[in-house]
Every structure is written in C-alpha cells, then in structure tokens.
C-alpha positions in Angstrom: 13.8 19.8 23.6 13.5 20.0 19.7 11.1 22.5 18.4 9.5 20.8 15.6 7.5 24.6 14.4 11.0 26.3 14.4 12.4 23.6 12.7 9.6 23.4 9.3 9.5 27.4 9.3 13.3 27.3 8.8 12.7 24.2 6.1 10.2 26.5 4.6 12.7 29.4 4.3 15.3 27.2 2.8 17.5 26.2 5.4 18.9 23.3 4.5 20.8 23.1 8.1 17.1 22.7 9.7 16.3 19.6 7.1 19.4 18.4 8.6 18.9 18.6 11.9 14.7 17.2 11.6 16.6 14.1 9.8 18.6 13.6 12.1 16.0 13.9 15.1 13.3 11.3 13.4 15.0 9.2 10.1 15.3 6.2 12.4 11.9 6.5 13.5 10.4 7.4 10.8 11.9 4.2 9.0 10.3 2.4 11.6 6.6 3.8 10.8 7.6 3.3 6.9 9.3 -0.2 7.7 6.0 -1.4 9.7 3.7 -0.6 6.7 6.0 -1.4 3.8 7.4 -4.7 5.2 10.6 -4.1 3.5 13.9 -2.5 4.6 14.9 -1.0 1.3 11.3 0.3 0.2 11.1 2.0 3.7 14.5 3.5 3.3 13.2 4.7 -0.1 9.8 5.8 1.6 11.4 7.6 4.5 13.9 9.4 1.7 10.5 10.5 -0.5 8.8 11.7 2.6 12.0 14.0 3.6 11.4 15.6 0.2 7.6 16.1 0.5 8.3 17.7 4.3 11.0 19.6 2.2 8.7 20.8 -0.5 5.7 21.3 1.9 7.2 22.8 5.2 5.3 25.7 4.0 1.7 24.8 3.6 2.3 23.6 7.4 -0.5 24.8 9.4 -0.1 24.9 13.3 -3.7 25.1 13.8 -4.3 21.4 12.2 -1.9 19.9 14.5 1.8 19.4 16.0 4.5 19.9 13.4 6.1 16.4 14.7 2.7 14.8 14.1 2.2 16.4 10.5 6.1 14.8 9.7 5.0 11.5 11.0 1.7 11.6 8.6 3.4 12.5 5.3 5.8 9.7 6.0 2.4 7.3 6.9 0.6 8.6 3.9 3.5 7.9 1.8 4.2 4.7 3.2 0.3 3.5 2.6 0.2 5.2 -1.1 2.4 3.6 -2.5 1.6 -0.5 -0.3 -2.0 0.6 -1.8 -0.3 1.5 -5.3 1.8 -1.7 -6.0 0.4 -4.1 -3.6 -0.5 -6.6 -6.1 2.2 -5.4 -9.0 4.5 -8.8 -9.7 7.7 -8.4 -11.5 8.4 -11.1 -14.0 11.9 -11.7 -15.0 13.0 -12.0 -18.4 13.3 -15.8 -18.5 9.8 -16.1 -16.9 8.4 -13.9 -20.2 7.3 -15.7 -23.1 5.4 -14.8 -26.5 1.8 -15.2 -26.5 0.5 -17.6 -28.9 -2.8 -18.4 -30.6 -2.7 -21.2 -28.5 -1.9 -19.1 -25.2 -4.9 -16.9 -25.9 -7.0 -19.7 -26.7 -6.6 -21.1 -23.6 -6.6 -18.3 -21.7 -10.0 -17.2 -23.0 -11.4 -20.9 -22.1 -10.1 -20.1 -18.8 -11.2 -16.5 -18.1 -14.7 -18.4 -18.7 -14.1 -20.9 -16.5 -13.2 -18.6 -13.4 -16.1 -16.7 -14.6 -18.3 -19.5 -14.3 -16.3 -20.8 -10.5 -16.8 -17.1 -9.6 -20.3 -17.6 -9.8 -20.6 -20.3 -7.7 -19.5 -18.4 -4.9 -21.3 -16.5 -2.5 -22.0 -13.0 -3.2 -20.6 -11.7 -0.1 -17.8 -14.0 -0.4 -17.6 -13.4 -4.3 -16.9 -9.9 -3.5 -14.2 -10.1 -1.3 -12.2 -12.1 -3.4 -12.7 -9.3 -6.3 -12.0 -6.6 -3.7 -9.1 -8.4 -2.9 -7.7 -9.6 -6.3 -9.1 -7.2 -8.6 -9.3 -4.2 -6.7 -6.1 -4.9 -4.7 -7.7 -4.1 -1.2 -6.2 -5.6 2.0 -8.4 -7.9 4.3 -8.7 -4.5 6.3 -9.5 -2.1 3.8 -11.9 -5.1 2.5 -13.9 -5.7 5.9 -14.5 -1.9 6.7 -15.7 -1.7 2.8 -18.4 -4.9 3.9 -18.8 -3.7 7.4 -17.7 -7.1 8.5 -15.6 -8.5 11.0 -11.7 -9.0 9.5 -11.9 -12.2 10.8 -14.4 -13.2 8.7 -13.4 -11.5 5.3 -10.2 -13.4 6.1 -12.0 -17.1 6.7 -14.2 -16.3 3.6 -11.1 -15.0 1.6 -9.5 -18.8 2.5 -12.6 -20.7 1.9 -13.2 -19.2 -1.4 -9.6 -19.8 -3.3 -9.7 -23.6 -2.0 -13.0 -23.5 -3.8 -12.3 -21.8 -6.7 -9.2 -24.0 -6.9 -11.5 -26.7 -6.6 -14.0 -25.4 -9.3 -10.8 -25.0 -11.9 -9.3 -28.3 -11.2 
C-alpha cells in the first residue's frame, strides 16, 4: 500500500527519491484527469509535468487535516488542468501567413462592423444576449455559463445555437 503522507513529508524535506516514487504511483493517472479536462495529449503531458512541480514546491503547506494527501495531488493537478482550459480557452494562434497589416480601409470596416454586431446584439434576447457575451467575451463554458444564469445547460446551449444563427443572420 503506498503511503501518500509519508510520501509529500519526504517531498517536503527534499527527497527527490519520494517525487520519484509519487510519479511513478499516479503520472498515468493523473494524465488522465489532465487529459479529460484539457482535451489534448501534449497540453496534459505539459499539465501533469507543471502539477509535479507545484506538488514539489508545495508538499509542505500540505495539511492532513483538509484532506487525503492522494486527494490534495489529484486537486493541484485538476486545478491546474482547469486554470489554464479557463486561461486560453478562447486564445487563437494565427500563423504568420494568416497576419496581415491593418489598413485605413481594415479599420474602417471593422468599425462599420463592431456597429453592426452591436446593433444584431441588440436584437437578441437579454438572457440570450448574455450568454453569448459570457461565452465569447468572457470566455465562459456552457457550464460555467448556466450555473452563472441559474439555468439549465441545456438551455444555455439551445440559446447559445439559436443566437449565432441569428446574429449570422442579422450580419448577412
């Protein structure tokens, strides 16, 4: 049976040798908590490899009394994995062919168009108005969204839907 308290206390003296041994006790499923969240192999490696460095740093602000030493592991790992899906859920990388110099021209019609959304955004719903802002301004999932409204996911989701098609629509 591993002993998960023995294991952080020696982490938190500097044993390296313990690190080691947790690692090799709970990488692969700890990549699967990351992998679930993250959706991608390489970001959970990267997650899993971060939270081995908090558990690292932190094995000594451990506290028993809070909670199991396996189940404070698994957190930093889930709270890691969720920071950073929360943190660059909506980031988009643009590669250097897609980049371009703005023109006059560019802002010009962008600024037409910022007041054209405005004036589609208005047209919407206010519930439904502000899930698509919680959504696409705030970067909130459907879930995160839903509990926010205190509505059912399945609606946020349905009115999420509804509202691009009209707001495509609007902007046509």
């Amino acid at each position: 049976m591993f002993d998960y308290d023995a294991c952080l206390q020696a982490c938190a003296r500097g044993d390296q040798h313990a690190l080691r041994r947790l690692y090799e006790q709970e990488s692969s499923r700890l990549l699967g908590v990351a992998l679930r969240i993250a959706r991608d192999k390489a970001l959970a490696e990267d997650i899993v490899h971060d939270a081995f460095i908090k558990i690292w740093r932190g094995a000594g602000s451990f506290d028993p009394s809070r909670g199991s030493a396996r189940g404070w592991v698994f957190s930093v790992t889930r709270h890691l994995a969720l920071n950073f899906v929360r943190n660059h859920h909506r980031e988009v990388a643009l590669s250097e062919a897609h980049e371009h110099v703005v023109t006059a021209h560019d802002t010009f019609e962008f600024t037409a168009r910022s007041g054209q959304i405005q004036h589609c955004l208005e047209q919407l719903d206010p519930a439904r108005r502000r899930c698509i802002l919680h959504a696409y301004v705030d970067g909130y999932s459907h879930s995160e969204i839903a509990q926010k409204l205190d509505t059912p996911l399945g609606t946020v989701k349905a009115w999420i839907k509804r509202s691009l098609a009209a707001l495509r629509e609007c902007m046509a």
